[in-house]
C-alpha positions, 0 to 999 in steps of 0.5 A, a space after each residue: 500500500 505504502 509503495 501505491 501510494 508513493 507511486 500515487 504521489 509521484 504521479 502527482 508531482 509529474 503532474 504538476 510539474 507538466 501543468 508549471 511548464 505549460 503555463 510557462 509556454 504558454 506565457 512565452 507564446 502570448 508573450 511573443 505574440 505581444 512583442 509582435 504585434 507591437 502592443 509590449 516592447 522591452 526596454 532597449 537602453 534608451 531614454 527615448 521612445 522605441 517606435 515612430 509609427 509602424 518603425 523603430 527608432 534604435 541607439 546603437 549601443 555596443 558599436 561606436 562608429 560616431 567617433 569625431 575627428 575621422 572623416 570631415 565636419 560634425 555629424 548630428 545625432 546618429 540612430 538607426 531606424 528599422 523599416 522592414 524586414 522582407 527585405 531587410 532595410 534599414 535607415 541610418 540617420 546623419 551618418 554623413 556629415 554635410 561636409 563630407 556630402 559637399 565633399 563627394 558631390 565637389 569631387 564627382 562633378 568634374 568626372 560624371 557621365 551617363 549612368 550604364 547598367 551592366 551586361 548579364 551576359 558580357 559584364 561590361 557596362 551598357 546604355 540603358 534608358 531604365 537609367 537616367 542619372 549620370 555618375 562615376 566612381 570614386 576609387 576605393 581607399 583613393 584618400 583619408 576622407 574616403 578611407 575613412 566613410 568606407 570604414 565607418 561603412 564596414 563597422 555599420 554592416 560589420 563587413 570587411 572595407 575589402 568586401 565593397 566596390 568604389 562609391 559610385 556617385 550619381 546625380 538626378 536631374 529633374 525627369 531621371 530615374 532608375 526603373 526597378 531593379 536588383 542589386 544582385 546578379 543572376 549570372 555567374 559572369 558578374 559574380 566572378 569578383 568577389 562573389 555575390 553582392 550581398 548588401 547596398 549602403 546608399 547615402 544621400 548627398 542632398 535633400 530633394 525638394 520633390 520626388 527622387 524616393 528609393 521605393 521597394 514595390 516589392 516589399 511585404 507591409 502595409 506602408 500606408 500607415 508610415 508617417 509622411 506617406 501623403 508627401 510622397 510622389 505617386 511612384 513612391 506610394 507603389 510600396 516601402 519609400 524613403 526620401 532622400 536626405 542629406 547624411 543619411 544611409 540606407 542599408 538594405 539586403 539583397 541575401 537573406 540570412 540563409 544566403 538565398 537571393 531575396 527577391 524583395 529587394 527589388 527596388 528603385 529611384 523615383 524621377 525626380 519631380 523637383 531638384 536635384 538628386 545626389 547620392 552615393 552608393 556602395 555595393 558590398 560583396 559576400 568575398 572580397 571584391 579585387 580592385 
């Protein structure tokens, strides 16, 4: 008897621990669920709020790449905000001083042509009236300013400066644009040199007066919500859109984590309506990229 009894016991205690660590799952589940859907955030070191709208406002915390004294000028309050995660797109806000913009424009004048795109089958570069702008490039490493935004490029993706391509510097008039497009390649000729692109670090030069939008058509969300959507130009409302402004970064994916191209990356410049249009990007390779 006294043996049934401690088998009744145990089986009691079985049975309570099972219904402990199932209220526990299902706290994490609603918990996450939560998180998810916006209605609780965890605390992330910050005094200020953690979400504008539908986005995220974030301080980086663990990596100082705001150091003065590298680069040219003074930069303004540096935060990252999240804008979507298919595809992974983020804004880096006054990564560029206004100098350092004022710098890459005065160098890139005297050397800009029309704006090609490359050749799947060649790999050489070609006209193309999907691209409008005009622009050149700006060699890798060419001297200490550039050295030094190649690096605080690096530190942002945590990529190394001999994975990235020259800066490309472009200039939109008012009508130019760039139809839709992927940064990646669908050939193997192009991929020869440092593998895949696996990254884009586009940095806007200047402030436009209307239209010249980055806009993702095919990006997943509801980006009706998004604070200033009644100010973007009709192309910018095909789907997520970042308007242009001077020292700030957008640094968007064209891999996902499990290295499969992703196709929500697609993306493109919006013709400019009124102004100009000056930004620089750095296209970034999963291998290092031989200049």
């Amino acid at each position: 008897m006294a043996k049934g009894r401690g088998i009744r016991h145990q089986g009691k205690r079985s049975s309570t621990v099972a219904l402990v660590l199932s209220m526990l799952l299902m706290l994490t589940i609603v918990l996450l669920m939560l998180l998810a859907l916006g209605i609780f955030s965890l605390p992330i070191g910050s005094d200020e709020d953690s979400s504008i709208g539908d986005r995220i406002k974030l301080k980086r915390l663990n990596l100082d790449i705001s150091a003065e004294g590298e680069g040219l000028g003074k930069r303004g309050e540096q935060w990252t905000e999240i804008l979507s995660w298919e595809p992974r797109a983020f804004v880096y806000h006054n990564f560029l001083s206004k100098e350092e913009c004022e710098y890459l424009i005065n160098h890139a004048k005297p050397h800009m042509e029309k704006s090609t795109v490359v050749d799947s089958k060649t790999g050489k570069s070609k006209d193309s009236r999907v691209r409008t702008s005009s622009g050149m490039f700006l060699r890798r490493g060419r001297d200490k300013v550039i050295r030094a935004i190649e690096k605080r490029i690096a530190d942002y993706t945590f990529i190394p400066v001999e994975h990235g391509e020259g800066l490309q510097v472009l200039h939109y008039e008012e009508g130019q644009k760039y139809e839709p497009h992927f940064d990646y390649f669908l050939d193997e000729f192009n991929t020869k040199n440092g593998g895949q692109r696996i990254a884009t670090v586009l940095m806007y030069l200047s402030d436009v007066e209307e239209g010249g939008e980055t806009v993702f058509p095919a990006a997943k969300g509801n980006f009706s919500s998004v604070p200033g959507w009644n100010e973007m130009s009709e192309c910018a409302k095909r789907g997520l859109s970042v308007k242009p402004k001077m020292g700030d970064a957008l640094l968007f994916w064209s891999m996902r984590p499990d290295a499969s191209l992703d196709p929500s990356s697609l993306h493109g410049g919006c013709p400019v309506i009124k102004g100009n249009k000056w930004s620089s990007t750095k296209w970034i390779h999963v291998g290092e990229y031989k200049i």
